[in-house]
N, CA, C and O atoms as CSV, one atom per row, in Angstrom:
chain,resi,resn,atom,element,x,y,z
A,1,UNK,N,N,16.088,5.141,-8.186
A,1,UNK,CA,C,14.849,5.868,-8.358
A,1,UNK,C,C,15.088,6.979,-9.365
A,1,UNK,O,O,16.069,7.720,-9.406
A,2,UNK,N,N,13.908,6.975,-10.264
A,2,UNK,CA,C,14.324,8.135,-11.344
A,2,UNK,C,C,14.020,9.713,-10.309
A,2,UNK,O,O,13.114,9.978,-9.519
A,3,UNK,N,N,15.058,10.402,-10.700
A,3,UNK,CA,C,15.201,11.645,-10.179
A,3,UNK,C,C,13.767,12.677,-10.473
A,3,UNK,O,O,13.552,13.704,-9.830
A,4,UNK,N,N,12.892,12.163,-11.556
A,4,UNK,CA,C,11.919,13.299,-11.280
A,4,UNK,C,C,10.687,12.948,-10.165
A,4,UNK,O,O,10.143,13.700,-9.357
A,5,UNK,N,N,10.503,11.763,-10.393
A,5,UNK,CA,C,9.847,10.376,-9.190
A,5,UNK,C,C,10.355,10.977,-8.213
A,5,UNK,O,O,9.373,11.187,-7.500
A,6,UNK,N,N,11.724,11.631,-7.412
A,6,UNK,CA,C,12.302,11.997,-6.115
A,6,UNK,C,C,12.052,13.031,-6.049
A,6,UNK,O,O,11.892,13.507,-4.926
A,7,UNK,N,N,11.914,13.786,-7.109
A,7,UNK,CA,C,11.732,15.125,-7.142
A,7,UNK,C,C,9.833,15.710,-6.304
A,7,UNK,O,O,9.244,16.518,-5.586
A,8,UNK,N,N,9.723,14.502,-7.164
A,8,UNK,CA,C,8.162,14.448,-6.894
A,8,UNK,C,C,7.657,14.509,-5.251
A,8,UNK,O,O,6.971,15.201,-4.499
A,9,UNK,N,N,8.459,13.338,-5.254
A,9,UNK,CA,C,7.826,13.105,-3.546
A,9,UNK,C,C,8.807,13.618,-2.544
A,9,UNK,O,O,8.745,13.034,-1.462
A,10,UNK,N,N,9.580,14.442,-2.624
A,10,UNK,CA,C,9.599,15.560,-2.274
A,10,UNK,C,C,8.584,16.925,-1.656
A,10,UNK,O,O,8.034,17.291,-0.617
A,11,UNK,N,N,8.758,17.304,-2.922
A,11,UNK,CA,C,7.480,18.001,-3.104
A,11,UNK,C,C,6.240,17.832,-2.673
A,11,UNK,O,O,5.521,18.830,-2.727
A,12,UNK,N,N,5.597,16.439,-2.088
A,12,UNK,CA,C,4.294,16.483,-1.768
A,12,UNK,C,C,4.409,16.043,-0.923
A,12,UNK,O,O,3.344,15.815,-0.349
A,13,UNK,N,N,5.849,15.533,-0.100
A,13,UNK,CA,C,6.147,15.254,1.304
A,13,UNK,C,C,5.585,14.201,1.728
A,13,UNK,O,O,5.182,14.170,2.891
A,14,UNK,N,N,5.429,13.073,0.853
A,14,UNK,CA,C,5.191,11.783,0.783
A,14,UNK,C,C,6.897,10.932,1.443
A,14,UNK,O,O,8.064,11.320,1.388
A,15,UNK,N,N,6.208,9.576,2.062
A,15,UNK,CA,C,7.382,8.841,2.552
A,15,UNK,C,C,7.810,8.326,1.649
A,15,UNK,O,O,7.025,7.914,0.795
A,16,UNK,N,N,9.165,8.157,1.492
A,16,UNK,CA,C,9.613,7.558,-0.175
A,16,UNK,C,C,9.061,5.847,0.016
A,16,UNK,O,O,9.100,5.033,-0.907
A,17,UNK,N,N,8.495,5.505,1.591
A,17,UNK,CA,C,8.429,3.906,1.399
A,17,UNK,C,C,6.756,3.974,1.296
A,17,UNK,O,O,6.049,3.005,1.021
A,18,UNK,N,N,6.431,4.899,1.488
A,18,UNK,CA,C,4.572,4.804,1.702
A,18,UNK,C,C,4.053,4.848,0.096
A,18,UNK,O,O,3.059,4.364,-0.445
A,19,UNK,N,N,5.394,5.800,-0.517
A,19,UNK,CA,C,4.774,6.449,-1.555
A,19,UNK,C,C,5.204,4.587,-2.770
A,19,UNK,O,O,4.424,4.337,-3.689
A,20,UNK,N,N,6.148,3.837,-2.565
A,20,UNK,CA,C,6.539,2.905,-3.214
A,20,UNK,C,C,5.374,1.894,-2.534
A,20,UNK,O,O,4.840,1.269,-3.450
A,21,UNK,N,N,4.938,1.615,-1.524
A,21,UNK,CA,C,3.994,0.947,-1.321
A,21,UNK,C,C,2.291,1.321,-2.004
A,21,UNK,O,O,1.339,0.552,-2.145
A,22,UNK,N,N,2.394,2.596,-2.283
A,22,UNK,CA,C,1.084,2.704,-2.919
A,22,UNK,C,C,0.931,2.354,-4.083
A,22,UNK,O,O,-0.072,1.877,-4.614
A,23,UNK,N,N,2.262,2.662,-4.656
A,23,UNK,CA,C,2.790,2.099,-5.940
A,23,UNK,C,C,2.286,1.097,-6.352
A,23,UNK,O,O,1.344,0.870,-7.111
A,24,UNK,N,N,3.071,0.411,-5.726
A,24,UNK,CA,C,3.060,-1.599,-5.916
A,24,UNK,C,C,1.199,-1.908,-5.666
A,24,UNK,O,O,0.639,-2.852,-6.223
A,25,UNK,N,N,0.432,-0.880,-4.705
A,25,UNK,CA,C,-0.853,-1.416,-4.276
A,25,UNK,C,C,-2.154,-1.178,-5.418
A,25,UNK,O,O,-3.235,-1.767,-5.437
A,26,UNK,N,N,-1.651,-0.108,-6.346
A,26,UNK,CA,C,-2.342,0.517,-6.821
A,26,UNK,C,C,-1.815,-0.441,-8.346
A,26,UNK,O,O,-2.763,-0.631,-9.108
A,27,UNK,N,N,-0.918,-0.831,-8.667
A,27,UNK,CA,C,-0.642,-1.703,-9.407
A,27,UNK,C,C,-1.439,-2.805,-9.147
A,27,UNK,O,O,-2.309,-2.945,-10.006
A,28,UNK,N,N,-1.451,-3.557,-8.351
A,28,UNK,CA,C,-2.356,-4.778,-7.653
A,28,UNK,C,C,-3.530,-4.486,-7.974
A,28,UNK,O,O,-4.329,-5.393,-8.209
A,29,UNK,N,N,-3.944,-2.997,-8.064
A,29,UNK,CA,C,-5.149,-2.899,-8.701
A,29,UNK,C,C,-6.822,-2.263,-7.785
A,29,UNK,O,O,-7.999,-2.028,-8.059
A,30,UNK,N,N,-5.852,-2.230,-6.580
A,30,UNK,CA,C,-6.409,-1.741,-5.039
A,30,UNK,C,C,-6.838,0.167,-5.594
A,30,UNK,O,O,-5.971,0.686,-6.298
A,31,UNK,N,N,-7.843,0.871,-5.322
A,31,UNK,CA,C,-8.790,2.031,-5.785
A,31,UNK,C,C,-7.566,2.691,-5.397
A,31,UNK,O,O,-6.623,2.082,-4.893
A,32,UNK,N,N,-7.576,4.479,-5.730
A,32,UNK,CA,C,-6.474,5.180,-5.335
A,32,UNK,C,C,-6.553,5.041,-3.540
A,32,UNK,O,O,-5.682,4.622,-2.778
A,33,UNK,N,N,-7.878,5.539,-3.240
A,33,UNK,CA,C,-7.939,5.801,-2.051
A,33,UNK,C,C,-7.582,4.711,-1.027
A,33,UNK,O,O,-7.078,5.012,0.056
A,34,UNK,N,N,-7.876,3.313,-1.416
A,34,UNK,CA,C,-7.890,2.477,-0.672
A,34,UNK,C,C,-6.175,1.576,-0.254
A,34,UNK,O,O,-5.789,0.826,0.643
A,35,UNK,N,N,-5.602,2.158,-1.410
A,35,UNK,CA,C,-4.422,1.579,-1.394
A,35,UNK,C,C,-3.338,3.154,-1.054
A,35,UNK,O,O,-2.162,2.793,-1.024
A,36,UNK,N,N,-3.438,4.291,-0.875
A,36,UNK,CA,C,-3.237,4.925,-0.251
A,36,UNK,C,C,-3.269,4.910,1.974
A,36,UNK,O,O,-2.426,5.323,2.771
A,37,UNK,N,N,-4.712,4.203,2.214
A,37,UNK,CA,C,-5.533,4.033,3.588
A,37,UNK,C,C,-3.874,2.943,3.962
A,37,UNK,O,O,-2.947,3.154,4.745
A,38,UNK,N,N,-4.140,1.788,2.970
A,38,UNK,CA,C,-3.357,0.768,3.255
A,38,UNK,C,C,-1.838,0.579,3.177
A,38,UNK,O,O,-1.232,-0.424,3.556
A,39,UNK,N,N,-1.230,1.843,2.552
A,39,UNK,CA,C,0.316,2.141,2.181
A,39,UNK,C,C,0.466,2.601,3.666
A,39,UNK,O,O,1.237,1.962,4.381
A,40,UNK,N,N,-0.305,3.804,4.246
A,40,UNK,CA,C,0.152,4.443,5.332
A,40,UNK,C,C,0.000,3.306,6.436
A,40,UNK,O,O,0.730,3.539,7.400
A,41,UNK,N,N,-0.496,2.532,6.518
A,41,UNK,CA,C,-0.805,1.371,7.490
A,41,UNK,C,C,0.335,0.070,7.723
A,41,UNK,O,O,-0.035,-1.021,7.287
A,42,UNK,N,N,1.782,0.140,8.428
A,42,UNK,CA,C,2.370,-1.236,8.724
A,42,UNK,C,C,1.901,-2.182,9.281
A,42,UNK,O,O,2.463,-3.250,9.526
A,43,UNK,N,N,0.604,-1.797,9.578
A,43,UNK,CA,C,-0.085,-3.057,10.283
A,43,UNK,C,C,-0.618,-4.050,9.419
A,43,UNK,O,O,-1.153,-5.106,9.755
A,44,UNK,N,N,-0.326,-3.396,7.714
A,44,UNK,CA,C,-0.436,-4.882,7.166
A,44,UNK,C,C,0.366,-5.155,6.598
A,44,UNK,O,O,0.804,-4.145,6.048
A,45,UNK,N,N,1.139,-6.354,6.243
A,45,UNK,CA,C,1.525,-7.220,4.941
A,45,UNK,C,C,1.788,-6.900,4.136
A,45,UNK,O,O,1.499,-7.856,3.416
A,46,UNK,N,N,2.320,-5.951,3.317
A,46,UNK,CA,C,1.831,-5.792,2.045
A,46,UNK,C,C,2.647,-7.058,0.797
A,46,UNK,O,O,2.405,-7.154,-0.406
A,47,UNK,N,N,3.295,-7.601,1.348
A,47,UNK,CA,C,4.121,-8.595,0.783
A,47,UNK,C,C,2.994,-10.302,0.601
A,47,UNK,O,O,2.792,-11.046,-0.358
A,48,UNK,N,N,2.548,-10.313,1.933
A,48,UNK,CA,C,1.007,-11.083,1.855
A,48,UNK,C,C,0.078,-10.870,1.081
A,48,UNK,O,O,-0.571,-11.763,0.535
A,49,UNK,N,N,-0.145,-9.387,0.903
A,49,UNK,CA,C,-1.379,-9.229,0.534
A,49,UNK,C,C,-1.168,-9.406,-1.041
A,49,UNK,O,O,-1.741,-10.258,-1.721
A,50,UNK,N,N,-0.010,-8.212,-1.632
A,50,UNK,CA,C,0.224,-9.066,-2.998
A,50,UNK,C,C,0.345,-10.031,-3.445
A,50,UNK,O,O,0.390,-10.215,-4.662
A,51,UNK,N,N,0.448,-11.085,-2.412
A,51,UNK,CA,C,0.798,-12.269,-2.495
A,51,UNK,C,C,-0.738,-12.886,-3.065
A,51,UNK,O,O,-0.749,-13.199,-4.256
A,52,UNK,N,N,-1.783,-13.041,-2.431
A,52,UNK,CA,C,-3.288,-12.945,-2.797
A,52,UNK,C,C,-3.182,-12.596,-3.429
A,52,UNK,O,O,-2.790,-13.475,-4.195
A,53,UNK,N,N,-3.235,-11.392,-4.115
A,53,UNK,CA,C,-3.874,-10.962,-5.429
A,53,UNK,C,C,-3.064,-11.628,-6.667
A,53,UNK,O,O,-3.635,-11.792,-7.745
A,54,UNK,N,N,-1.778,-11.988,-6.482
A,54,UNK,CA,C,-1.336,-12.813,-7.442
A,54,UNK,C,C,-1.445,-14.367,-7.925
A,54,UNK,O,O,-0.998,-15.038,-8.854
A,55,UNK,N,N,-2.389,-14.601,-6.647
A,55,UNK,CA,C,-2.615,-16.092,-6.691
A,55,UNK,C,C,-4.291,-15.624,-7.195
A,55,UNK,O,O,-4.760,-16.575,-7.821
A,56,UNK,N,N,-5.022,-14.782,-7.129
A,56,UNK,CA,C,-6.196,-14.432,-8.224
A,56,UNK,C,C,-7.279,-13.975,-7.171
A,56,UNK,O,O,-8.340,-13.669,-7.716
A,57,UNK,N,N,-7.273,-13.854,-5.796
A,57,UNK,CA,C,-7.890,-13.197,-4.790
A,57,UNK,C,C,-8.349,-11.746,-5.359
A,57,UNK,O,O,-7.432,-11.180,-5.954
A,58,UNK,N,N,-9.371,-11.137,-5.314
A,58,UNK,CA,C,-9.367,-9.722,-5.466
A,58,UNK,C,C,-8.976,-8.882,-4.061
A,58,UNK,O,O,-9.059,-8.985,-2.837
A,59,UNK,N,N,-8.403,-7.813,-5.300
A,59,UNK,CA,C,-7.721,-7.199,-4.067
A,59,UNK,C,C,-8.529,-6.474,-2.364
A,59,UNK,O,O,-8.061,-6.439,-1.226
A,60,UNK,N,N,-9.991,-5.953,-2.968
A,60,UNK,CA,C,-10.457,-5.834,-1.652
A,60,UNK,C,C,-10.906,-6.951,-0.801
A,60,UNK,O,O,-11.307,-6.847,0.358
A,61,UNK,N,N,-10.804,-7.975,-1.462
A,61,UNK,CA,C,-11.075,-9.479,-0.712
A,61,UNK,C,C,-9.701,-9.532,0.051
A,61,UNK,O,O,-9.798,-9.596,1.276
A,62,UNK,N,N,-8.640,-9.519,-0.399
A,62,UNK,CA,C,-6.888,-9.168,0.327
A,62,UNK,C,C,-7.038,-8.531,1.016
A,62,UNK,O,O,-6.721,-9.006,2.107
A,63,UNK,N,N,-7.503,-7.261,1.090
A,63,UNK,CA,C,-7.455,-6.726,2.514
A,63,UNK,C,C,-7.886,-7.175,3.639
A,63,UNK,O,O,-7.282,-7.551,4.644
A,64,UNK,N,N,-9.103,-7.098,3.361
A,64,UNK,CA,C,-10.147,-7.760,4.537
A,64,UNK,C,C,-9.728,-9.417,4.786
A,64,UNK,O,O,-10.331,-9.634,5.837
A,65,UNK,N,N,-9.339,-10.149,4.580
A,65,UNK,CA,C,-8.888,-10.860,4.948
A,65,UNK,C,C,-7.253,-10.650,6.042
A,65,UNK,O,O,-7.097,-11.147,7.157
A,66,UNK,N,N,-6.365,-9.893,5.379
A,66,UNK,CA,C,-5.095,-9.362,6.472
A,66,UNK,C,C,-5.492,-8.143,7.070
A,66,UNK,O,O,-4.536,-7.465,7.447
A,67,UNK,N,N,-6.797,-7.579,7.304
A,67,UNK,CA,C,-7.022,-6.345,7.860
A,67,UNK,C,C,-6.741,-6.638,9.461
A,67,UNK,O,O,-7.388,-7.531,10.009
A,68,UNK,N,N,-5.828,-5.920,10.157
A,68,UNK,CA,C,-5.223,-6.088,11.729
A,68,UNK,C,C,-6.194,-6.332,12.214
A,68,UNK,O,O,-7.096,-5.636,11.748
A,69,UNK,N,N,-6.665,-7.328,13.322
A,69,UNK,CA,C,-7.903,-7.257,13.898
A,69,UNK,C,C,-8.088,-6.009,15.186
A,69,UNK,O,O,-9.099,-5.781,15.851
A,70,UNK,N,N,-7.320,-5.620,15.225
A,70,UNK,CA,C,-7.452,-4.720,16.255
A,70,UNK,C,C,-6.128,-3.620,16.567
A,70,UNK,O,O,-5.074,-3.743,15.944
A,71,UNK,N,N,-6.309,-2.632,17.517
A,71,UNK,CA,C,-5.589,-1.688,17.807
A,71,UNK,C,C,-5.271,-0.190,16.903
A,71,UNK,O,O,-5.707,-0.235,15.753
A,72,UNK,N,N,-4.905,0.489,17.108
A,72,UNK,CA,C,-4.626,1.368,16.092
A,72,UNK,C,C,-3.719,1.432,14.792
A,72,UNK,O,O,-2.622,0.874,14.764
A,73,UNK,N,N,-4.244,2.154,13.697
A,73,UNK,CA,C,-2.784,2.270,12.451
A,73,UNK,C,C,-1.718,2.103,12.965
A,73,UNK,O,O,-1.368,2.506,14.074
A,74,UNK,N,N,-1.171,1.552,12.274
A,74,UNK,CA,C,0.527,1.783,12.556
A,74,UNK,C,C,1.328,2.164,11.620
A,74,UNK,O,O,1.367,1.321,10.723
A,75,UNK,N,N,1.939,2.998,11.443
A,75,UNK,CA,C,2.228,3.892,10.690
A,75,UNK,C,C,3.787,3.467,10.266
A,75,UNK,O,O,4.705,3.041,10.967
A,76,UNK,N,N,3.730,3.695,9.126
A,76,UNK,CA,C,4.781,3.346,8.331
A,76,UNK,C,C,6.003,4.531,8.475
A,76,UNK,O,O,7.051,4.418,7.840
């Protein structure tokens, strides 16, 4: 990891795995906010869900399709 990237999330007290999952989500092309909702969330996939969007699914169609059917966040 480049050291100012660590430096960073540090500083804003981000999880270094939430903050690499928003990464990758927001790359996929998922809104800030929505792929933020979905970084903090282990209750999904995110290995699935990119998986969809690379086969040409849009990404809020990816969610809602692996969205947990039930219970609370689960937190990364």
């Amino acid at each position: 990891m480049h050291r100012g990237k660590r430096t960073n999330l540090v500083s804003t007290g981000m999880d270094p795995v939430v903050a690499w999952r928003v990464r990758r989500l927001r790359e996929a092309g998922l809104a800030p906010v929505l792929a933020a909702e979905i970084a903090a969330d282990c209750g999904y996939d995110l290995h699935a869900l990119l998986e969809l969007v690379d086969r040409g699914c849009p990404a809020e169609l990816a969610v809602r399709i692996l969205a947990p059917l039930d219970g609370p966040v689960v937190p990364c």
